[in-house]
Backbone as JSON Lines, residues from 0, in Angstrom:
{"i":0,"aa":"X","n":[191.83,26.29,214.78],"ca":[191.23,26.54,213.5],"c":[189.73,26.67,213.69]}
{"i":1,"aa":"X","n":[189.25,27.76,213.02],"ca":[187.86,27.72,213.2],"c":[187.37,27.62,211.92]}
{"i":2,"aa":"X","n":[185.81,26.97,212.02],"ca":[185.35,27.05,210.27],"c":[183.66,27.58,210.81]}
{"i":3,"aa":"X","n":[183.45,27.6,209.91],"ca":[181.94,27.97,210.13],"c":[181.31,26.92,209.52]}
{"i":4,"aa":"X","n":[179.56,26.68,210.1],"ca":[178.91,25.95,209.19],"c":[178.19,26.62,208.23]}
{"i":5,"aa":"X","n":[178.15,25.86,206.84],"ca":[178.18,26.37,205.84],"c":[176.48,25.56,206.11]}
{"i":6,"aa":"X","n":[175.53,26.54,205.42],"ca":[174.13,25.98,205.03],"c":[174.14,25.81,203.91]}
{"i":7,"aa":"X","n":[173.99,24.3,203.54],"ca":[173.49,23.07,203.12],"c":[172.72,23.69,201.62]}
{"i":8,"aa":"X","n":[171.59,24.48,201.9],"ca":[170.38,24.64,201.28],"c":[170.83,26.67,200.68]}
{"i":9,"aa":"X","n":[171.89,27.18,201.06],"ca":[171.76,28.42,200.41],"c":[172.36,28.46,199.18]}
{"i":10,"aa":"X","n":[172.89,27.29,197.98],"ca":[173.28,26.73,197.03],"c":[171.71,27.0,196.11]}
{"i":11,"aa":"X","n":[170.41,26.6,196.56],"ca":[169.63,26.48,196.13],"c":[168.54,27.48,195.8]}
{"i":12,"aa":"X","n":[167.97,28.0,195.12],"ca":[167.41,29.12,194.94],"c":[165.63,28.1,195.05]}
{"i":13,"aa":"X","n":[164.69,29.1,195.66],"ca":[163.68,29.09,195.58],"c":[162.68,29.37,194.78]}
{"i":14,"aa":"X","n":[162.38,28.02,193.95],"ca":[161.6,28.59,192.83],"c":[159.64,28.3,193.26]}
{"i":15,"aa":"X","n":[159.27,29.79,192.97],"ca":[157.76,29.62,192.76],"c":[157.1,28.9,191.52]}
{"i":16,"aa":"X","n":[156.4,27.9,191.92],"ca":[156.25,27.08,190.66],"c":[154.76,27.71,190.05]}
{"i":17,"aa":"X","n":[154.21,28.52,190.94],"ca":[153.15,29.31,190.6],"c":[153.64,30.36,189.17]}
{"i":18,"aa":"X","n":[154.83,31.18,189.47],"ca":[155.2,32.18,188.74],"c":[155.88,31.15,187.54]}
{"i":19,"aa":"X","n":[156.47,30.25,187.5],"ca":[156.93,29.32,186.23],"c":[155.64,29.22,185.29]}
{"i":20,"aa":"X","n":[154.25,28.71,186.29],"ca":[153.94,28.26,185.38],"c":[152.7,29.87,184.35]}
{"i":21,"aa":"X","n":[152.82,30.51,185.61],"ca":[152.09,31.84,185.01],"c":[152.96,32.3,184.4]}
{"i":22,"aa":"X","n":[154.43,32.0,183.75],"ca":[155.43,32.31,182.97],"c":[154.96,32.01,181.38]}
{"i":23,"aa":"X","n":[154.68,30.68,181.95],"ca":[154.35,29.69,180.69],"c":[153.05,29.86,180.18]}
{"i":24,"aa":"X","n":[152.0,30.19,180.69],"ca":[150.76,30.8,179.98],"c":[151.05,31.83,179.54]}
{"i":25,"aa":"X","n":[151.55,32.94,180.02],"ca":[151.55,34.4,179.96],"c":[152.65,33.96,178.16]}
{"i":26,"aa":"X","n":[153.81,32.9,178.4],"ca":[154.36,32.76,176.76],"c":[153.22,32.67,175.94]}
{"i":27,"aa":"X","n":[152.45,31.81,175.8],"ca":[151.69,30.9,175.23],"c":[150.57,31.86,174.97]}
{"i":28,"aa":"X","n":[149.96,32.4,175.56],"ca":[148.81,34.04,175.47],"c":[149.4,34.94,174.53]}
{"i":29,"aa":"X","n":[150.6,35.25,174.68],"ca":[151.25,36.28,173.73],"c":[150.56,35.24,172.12]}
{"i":30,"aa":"X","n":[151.78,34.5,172.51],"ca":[151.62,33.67,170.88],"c":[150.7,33.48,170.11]}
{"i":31,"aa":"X","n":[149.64,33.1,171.02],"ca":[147.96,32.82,170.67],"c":[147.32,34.14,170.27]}
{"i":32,"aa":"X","n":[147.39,35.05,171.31],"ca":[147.17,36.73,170.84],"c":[147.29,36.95,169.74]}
{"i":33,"aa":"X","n":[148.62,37.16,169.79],"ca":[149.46,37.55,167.98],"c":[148.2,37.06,166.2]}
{"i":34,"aa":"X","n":[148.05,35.42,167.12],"ca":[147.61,34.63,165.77],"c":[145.95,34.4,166.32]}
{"i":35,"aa":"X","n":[144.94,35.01,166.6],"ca":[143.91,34.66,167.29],"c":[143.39,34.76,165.95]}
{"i":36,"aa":"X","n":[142.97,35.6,165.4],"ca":[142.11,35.29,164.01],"c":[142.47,34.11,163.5]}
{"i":37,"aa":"X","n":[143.46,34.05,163.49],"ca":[144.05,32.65,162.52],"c":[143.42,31.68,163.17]}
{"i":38,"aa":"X","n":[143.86,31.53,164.41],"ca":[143.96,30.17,165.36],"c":[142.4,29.94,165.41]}
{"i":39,"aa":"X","n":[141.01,31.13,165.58],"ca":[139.48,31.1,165.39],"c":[139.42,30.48,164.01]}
{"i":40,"aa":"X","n":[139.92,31.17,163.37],"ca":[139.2,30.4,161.95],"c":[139.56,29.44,161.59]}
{"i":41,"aa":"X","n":[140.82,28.76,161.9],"ca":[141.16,27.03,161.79],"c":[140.61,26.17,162.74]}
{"i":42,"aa":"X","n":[140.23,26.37,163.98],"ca":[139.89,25.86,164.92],"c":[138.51,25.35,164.21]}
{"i":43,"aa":"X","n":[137.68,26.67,163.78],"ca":[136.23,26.32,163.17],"c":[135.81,25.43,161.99]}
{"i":44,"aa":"X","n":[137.17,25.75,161.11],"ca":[137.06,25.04,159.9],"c":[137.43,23.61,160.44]}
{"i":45,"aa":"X","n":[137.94,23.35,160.83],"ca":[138.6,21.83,161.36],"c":[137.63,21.37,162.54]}
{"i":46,"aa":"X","n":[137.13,22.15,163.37],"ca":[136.02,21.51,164.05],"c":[134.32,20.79,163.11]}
{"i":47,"aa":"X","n":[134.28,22.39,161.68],"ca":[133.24,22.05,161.26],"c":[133.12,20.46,160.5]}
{"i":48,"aa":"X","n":[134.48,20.49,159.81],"ca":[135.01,19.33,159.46],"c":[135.32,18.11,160.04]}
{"i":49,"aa":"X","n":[135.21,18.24,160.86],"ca":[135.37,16.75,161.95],"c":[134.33,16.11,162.58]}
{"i":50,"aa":"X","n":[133.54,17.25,163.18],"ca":[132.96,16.68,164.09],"c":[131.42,16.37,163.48]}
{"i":51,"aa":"X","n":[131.24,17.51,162.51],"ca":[130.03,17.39,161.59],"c":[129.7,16.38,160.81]}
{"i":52,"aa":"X","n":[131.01,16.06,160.29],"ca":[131.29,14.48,159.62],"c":[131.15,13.21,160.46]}
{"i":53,"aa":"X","n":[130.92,13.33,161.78],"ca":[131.66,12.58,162.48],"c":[130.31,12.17,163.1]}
{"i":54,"aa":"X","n":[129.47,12.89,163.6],"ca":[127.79,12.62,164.1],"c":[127.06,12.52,162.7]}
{"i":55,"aa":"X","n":[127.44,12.99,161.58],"ca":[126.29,12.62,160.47],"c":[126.71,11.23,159.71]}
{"i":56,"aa":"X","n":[127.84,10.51,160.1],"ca":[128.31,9.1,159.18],"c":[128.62,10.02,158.21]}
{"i":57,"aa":"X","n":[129.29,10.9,157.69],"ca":[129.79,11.18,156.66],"c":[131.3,10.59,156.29]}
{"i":58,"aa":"X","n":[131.95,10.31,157.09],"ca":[133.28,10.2,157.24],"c":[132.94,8.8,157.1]}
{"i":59,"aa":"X","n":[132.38,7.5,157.6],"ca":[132.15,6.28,157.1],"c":[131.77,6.37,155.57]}
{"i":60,"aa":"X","n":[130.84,6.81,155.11],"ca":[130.55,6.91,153.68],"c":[131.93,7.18,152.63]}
{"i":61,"aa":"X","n":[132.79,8.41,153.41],"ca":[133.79,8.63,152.73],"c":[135.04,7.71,152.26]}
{"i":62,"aa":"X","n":[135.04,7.2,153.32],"ca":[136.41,6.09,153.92],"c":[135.52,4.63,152.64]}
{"i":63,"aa":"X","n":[134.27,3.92,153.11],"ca":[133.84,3.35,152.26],"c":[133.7,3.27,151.04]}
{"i":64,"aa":"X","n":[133.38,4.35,150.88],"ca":[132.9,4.24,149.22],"c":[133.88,5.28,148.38]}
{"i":65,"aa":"X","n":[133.88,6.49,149.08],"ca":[134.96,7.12,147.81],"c":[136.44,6.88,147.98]}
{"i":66,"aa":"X","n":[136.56,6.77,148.85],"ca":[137.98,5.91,149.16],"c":[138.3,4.51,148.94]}
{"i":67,"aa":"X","n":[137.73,4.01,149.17],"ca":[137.59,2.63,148.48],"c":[137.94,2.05,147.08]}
{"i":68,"aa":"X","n":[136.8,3.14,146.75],"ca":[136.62,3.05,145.6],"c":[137.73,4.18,144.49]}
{"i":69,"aa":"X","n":[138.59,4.31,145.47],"ca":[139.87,5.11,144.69],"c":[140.95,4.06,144.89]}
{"i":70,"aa":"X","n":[140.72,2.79,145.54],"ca":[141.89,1.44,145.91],"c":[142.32,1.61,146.91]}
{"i":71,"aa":"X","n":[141.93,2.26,147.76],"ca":[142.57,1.79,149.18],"c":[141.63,1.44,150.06]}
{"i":72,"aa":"X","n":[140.91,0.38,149.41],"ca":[140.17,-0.62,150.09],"c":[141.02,-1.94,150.38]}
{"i":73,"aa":"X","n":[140.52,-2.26,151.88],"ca":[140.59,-2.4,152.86],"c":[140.63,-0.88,153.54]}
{"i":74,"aa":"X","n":[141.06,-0.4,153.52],"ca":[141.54,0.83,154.64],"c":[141.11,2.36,154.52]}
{"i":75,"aa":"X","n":[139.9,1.95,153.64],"ca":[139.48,3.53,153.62],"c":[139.07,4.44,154.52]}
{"i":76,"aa":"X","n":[138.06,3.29,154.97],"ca":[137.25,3.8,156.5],"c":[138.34,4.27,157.64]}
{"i":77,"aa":"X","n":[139.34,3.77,157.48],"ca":[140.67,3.38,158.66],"c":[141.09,5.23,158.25]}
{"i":78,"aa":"X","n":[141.27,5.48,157.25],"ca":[141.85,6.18,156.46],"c":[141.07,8.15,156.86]}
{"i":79,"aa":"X","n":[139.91,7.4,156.56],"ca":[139.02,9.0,156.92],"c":[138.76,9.02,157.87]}
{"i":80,"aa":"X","n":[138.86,7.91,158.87],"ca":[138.8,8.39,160.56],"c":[139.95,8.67,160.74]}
{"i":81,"aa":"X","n":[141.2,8.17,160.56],"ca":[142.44,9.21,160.87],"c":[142.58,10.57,160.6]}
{"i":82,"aa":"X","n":[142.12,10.87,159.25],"ca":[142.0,13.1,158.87],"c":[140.8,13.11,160.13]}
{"i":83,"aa":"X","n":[139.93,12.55,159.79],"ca":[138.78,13.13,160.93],"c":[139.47,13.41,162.15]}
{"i":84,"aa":"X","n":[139.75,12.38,162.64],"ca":[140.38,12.58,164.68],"c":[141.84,13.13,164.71]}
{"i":85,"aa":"X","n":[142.84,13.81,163.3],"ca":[143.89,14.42,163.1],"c":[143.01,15.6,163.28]}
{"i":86,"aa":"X","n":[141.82,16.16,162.63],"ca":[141.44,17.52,162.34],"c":[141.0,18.27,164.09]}
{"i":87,"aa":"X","n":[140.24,17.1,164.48],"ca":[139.73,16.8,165.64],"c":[141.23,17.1,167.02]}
{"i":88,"aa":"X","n":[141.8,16.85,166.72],"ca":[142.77,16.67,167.82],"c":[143.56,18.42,167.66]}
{"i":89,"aa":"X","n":[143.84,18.4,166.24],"ca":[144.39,19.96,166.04],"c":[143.87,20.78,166.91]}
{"i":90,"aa":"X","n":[142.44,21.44,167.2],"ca":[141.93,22.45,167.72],"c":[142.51,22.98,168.79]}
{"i":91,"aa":"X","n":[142.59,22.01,170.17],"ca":[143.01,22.03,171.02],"c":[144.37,22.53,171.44]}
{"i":92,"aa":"X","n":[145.13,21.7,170.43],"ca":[146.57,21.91,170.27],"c":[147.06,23.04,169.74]}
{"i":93,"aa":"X","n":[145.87,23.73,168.78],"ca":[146.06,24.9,168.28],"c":[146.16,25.87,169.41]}
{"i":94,"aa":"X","n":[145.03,25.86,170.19],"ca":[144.94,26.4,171.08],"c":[145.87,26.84,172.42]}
{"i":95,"aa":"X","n":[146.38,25.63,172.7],"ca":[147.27,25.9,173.61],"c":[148.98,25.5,173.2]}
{"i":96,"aa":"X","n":[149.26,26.21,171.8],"ca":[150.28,26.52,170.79],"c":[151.33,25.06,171.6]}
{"i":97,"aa":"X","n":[151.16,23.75,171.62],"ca":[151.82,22.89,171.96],"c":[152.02,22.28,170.23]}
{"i":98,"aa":"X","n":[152.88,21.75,169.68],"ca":[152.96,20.43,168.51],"c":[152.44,20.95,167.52]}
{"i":99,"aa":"X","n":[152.16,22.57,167.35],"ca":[152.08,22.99,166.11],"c":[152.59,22.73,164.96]}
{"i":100,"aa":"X","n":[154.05,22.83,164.83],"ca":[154.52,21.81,163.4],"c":[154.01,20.31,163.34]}
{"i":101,"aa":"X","n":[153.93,19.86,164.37],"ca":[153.69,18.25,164.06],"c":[152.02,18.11,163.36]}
{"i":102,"aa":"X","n":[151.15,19.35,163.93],"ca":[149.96,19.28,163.7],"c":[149.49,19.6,162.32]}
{"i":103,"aa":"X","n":[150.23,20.53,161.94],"ca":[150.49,21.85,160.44],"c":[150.89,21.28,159.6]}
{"i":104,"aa":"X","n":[152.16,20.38,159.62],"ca":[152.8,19.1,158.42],"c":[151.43,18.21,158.51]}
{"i":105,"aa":"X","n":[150.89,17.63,159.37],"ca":[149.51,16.6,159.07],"c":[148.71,16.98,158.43]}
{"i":106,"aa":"X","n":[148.16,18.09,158.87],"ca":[147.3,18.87,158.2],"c":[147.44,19.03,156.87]}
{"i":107,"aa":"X","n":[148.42,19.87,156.49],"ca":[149.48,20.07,155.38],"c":[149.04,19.11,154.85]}
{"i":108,"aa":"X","n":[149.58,17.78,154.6],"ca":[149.7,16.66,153.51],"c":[147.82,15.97,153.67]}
{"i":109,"aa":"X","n":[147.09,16.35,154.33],"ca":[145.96,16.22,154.14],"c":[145.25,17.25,153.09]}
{"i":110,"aa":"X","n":[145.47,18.36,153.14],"ca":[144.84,18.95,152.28],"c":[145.45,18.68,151.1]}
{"i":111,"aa":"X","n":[146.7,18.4,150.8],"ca":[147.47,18.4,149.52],"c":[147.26,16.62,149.17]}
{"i":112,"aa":"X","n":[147.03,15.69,150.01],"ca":[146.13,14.79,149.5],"c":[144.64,14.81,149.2]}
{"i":113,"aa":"X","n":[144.11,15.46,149.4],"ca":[142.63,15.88,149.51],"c":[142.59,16.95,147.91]}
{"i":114,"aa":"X","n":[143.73,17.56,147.55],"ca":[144.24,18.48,146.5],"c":[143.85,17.65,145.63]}
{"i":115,"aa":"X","n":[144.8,16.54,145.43],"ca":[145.17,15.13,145.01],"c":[144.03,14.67,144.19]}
{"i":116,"aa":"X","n":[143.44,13.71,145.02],"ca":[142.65,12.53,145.14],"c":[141.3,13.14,145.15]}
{"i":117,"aa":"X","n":[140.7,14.72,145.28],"ca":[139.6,14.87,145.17],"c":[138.76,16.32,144.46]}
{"i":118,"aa":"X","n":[139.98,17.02,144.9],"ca":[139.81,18.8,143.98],"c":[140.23,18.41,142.69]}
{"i":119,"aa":"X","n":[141.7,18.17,142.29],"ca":[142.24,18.91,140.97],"c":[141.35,18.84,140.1]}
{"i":120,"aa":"X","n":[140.5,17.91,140.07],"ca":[140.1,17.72,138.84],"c":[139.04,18.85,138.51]}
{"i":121,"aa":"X","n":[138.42,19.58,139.65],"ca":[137.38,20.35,139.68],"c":[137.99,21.8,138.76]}
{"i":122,"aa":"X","n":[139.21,21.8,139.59],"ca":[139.76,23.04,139.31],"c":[140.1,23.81,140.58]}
{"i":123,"aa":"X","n":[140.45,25.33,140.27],"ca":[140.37,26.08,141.46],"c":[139.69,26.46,142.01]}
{"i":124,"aa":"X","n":[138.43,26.52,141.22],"ca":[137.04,27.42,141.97],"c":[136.33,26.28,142.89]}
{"i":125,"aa":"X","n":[136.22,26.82,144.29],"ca":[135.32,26.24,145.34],"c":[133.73,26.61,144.35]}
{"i":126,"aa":"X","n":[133.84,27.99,144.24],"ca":[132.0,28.42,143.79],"c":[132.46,29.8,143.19]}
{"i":127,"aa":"X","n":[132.01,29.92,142.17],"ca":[131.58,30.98,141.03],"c":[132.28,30.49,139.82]}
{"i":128,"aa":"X","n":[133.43,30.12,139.77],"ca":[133.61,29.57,138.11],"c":[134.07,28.09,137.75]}
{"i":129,"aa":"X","n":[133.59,27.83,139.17],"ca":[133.52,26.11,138.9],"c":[132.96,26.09,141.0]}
{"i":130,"aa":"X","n":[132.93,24.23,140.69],"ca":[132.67,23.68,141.87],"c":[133.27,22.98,142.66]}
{"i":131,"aa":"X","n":[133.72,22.77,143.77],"ca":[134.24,22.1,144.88],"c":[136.16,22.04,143.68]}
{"i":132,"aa":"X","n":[136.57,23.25,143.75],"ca":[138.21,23.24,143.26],"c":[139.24,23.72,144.38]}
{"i":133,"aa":"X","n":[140.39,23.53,144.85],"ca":[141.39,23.47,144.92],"c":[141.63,25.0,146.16]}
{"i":134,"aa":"X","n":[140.82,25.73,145.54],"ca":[141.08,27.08,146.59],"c":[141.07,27.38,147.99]}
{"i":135,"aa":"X","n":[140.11,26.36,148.1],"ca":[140.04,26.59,149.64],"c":[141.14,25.66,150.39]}
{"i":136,"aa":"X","n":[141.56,24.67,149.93],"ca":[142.61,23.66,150.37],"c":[144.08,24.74,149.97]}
{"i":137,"aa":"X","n":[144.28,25.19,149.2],"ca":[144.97,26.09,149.3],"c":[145.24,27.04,149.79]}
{"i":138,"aa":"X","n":[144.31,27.7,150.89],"ca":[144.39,28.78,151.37],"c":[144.72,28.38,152.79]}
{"i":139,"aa":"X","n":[144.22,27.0,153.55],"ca":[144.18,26.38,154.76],"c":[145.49,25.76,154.6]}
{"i":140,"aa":"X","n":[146.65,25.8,153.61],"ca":[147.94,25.47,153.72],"c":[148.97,26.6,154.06]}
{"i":141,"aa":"X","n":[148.13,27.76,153.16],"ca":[149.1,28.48,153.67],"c":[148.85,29.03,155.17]}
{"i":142,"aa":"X","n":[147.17,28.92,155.77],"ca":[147.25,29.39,157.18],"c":[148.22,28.66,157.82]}
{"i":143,"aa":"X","n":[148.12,26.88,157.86],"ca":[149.15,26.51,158.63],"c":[150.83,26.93,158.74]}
{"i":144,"aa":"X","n":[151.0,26.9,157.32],"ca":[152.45,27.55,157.17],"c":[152.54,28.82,157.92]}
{"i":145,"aa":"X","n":[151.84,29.71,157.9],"ca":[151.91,31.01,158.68],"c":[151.66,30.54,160.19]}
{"i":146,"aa":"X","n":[151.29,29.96,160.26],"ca":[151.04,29.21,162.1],"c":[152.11,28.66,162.02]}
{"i":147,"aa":"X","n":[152.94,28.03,161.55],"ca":[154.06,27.33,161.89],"c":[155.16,28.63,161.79]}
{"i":148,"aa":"X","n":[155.29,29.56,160.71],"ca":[156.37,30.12,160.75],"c":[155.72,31.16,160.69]}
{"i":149,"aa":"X","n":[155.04,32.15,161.79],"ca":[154.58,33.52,161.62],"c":[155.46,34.62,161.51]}
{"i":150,"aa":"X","n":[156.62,34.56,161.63],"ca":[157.8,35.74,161.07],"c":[158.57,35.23,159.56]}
{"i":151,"aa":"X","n":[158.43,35.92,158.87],"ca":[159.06,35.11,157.6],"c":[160.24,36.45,157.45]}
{"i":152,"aa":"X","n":[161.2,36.39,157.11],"ca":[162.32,37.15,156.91],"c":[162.62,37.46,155.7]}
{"i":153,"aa":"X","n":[162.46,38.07,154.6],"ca":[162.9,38.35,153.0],"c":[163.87,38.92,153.05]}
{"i":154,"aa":"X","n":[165.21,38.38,153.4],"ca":[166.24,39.05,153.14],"c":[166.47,39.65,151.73]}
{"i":155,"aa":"X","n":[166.12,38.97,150.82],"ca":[166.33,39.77,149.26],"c":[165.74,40.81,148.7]}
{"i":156,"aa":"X","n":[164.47,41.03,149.5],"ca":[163.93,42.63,149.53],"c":[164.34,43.71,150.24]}
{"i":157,"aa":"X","n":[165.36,42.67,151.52],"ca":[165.61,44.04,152.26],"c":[166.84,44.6,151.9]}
{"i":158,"aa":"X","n":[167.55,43.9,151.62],"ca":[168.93,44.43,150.93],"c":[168.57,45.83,149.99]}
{"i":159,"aa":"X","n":[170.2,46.58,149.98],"ca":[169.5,48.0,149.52],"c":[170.94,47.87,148.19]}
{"i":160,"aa":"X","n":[170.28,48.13,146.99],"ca":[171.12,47.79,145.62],"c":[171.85,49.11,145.82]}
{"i":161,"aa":"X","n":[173.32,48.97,145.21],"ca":[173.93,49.53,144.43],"c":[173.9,50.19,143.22]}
């Protein structure tokens, strides 16, 4: 009886971990591509917002006193450094399209607490028919939603009537 030896190692395919991972940017570039306006102008708004707040004590003042002073004292300060270093942490993540929903729902319920607790009452107008209202927090919800789900499907428009 004869057999041959069988190699061990030709079961196994040779993977370049170079080309995996230039797989995985080259995904991630498309995606970012697609949404680059978007992903620039949230990046900026959420950087201007964080970090500007963040070297001027604005975000202590906030957490202190207008938060506070809305009852969630003890924990206000606790409170506006979390949106701050949430807004803060987004950019990045935006960037390299990792935890986008996890980032977009945070975001999300920040502005719609921020809707809440500090616009409605203004109204809708940021500036021309009123002051500091509701519009601009509205518009940075729906960017995220479009960052989270940039293909939206309307099946009920596409259907063709009878």
């Amino acid at each position: 009886m004869i057999t041959t030896k069988q190699n061990f190692y030709t079961d196994f395919k040779v993977v370049d971990i170079q080309n995996i991972e230039s797989l995985f940017l080259y995904s991630n570039f498309v995606s970012v591509k697609k949404s680059f306006y978007l992903r620039f102008a949230l990046s900026v708004i959420l950087l201007m917002h964080s970090v500007i707040s963040i070297f001027s004590g604005d975000v202590n003042d906030f957490g202190q006193i207008y938060l506070n002073g809305l009852g969630f004292n003890p924990v206000g300060i606790y409170i506006a450094w979390i949106v701050k270093l949430i807004h803060l942490l987004s950019v990045p993540l935006i960037w390299i399209d990792r935890y986008i929903k996890p980032i977009a729902v945070c975001n999300i319920l920040i502005f719609i607490l921020g809707i809440y607790y500090v616009h409605w009452q203004n109204g809708w107008f940021v500036v021309g028919g009123g002051t500091n209202g509701i519009e601009f927090n509205v518009l940075l919800i729906f960017c995220f939603l479009n960052l989270m789900y940039p293909k939206v499907s309307l099946h009920f428009m596409s259907k063709k009537k009878i």
